[in-house]
N, C-alpha and C positions, 0 to 999 in steps of 0.2 A: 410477625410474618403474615404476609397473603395468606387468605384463604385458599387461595387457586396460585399453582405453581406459574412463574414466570417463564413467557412464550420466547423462547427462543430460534432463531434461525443460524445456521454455519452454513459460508458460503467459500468454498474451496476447491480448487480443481484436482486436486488431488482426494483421493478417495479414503487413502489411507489416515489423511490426516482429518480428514472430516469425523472417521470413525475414530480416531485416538481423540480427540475433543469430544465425541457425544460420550462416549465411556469414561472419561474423566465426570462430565457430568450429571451422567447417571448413578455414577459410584460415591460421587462428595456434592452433590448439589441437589441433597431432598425440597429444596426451595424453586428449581427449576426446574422444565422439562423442553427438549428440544423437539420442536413440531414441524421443520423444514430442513432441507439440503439443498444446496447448490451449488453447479458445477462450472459457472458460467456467470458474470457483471447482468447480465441481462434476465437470466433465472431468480437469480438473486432478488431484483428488483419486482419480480412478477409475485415472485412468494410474499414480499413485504406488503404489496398489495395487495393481496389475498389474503394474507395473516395478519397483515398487524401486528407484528413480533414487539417484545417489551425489549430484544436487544436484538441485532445482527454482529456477529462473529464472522469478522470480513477480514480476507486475502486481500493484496494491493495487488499480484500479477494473475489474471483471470481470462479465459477466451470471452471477447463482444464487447464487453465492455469492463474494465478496469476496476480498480477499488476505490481510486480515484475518481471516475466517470459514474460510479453507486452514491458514494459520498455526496457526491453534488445534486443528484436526484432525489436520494432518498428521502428529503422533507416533505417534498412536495407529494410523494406517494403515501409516506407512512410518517407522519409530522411527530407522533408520541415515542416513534423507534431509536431506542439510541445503540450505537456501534463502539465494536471492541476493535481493533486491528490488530490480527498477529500473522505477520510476515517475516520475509527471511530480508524485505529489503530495511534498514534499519539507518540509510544514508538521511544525514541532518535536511534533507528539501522533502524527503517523503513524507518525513515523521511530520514537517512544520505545515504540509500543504494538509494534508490529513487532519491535521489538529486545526484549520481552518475552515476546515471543510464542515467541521463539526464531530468529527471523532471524540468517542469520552475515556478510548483506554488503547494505548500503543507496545507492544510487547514483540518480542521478535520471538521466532520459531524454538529456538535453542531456550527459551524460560522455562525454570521449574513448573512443575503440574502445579503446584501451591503458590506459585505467582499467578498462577492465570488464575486460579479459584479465584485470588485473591482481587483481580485487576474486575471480573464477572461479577462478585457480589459489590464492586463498589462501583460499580457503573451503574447494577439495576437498584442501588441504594441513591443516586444521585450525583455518586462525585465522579472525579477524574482521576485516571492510575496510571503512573509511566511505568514502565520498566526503568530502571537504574540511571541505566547506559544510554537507551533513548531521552530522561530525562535533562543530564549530561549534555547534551544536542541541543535540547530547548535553552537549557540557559545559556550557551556560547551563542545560540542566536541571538538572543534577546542581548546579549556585550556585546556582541560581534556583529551587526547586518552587513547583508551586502554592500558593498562601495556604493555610494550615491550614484555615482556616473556607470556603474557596471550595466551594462543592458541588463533588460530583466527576462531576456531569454536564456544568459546567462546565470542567472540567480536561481532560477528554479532547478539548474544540471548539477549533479553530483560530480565529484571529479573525474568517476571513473568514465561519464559521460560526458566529461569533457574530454578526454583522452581518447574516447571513441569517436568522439566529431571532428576529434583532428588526423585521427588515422582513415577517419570519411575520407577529408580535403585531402587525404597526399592518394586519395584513388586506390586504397588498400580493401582485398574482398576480405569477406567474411573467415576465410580458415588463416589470412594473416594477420589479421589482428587479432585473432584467437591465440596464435600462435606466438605475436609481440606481445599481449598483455597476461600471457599465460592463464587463461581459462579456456572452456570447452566451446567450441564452434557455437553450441545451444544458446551460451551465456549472452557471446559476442552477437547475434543476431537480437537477440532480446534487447539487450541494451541501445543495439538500430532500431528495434524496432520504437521504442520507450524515448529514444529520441524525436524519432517521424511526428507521435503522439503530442511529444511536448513542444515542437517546434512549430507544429500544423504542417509539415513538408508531406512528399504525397510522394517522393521519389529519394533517389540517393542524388540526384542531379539539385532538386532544391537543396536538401543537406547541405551539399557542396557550397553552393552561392550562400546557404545561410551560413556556413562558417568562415566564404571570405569576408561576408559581411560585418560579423562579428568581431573578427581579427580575432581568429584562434589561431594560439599557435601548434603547429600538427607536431606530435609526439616522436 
């Protein structure tokens, strides 16, 4: 074991969960100690520059910038920092873009406390740690790729975002597709929103032309 406990950062916008992970860590990780919060993609990445954390504890949905949008940055600001991710989004394009991005450990919200000890100490040991069921993901990709001809605007959308890009094209607002795909008004913007992000659209009017373009077919 280090002399000196391993520098941690958690970057989550929710507050609650920020403090359920430092108290996990404070209670079963005398080998760590958490030295930053963040509430925000863009916070996140300012701490890392400042600290130097030996691991970031990173959200994929964040105000500014993303978990995704941190991922991609973070070498260039803090090259020695490696990331754990534990989100509630756990769709097979998140887990695969993340784990390109450079991610060393992928865990969804709902994991035992003793899995995330466990996914923590083996990321600041060097390795790599799925969760079960995100693992499960990795290998049906690696059988399974996308179809060769599939656009690969395509390839990156989860179904349920594809299902919301086809309720885009039929001109459906936000509390009807909440309301056809049975989630909360909140969910159904997010996943507009998550689409705009992955699409590069800047409107719901791009949206639109991107999914006749694509031939989706609307739900």
């Amino acid at each position: 074991m280090s002399a000196h406990p391993a520098k941690l950062v958690l970057a989550d916008d929710h507050t609650l969960v920020r403090e359920g992970i430092r108290g996990l860590i404070e209670a079963r990780m005398p080998e760590a100690q958490v030295v930053g919060e963040a509430a925000s993609g863009r916070e996140a990445l300012q701490l890392c520059t400042r600290l130097q954390p030996d691991l970031l504890v990173l959200d994929v949905s964040m105000p500014d910038l993303n978990g995704m949008d941190v991922l991609a940055e973070l070498h260039s600001v803090s090259p020695l920092t490696r990331t754990a991710i534990v989100s509630q989004y756990t769709d097979r394009a998140y887990v695969i873009r993340a784990l390109r991005l450079g991610a060393k450990a992928y865990l969804p919200k709902v994991a035992a406390a003793r899995d995330l000890v466990a996914a923590l100490r083996a990321v600041l040991a060097g390795r790599t740690w799925l969760d079960p069921s995100v693992a499960d993901l990795v290998v049906d990709a690696a059988l399974h790729p996308a179809e060769p001809n599939e656009p690969h605007e395509l390839a990156q959308l989860t179904a349920r975002e594809r299902e919301v890009l086809g309720l885009v094209a039929q001109g459906r607002t936000g509390p009807e597709m909440a309301k056809i795909l049975g989630i909360s008004l909140h969910t159904a913007n997010r996943h507009r929103a998550n689409l705009m992000e992955k699409l590069g659209a800047h409107s719901k009017t791009d949206l639109v032309k991107l999914a006749v373009r694509l031939g989706v077919v609307a739900v």
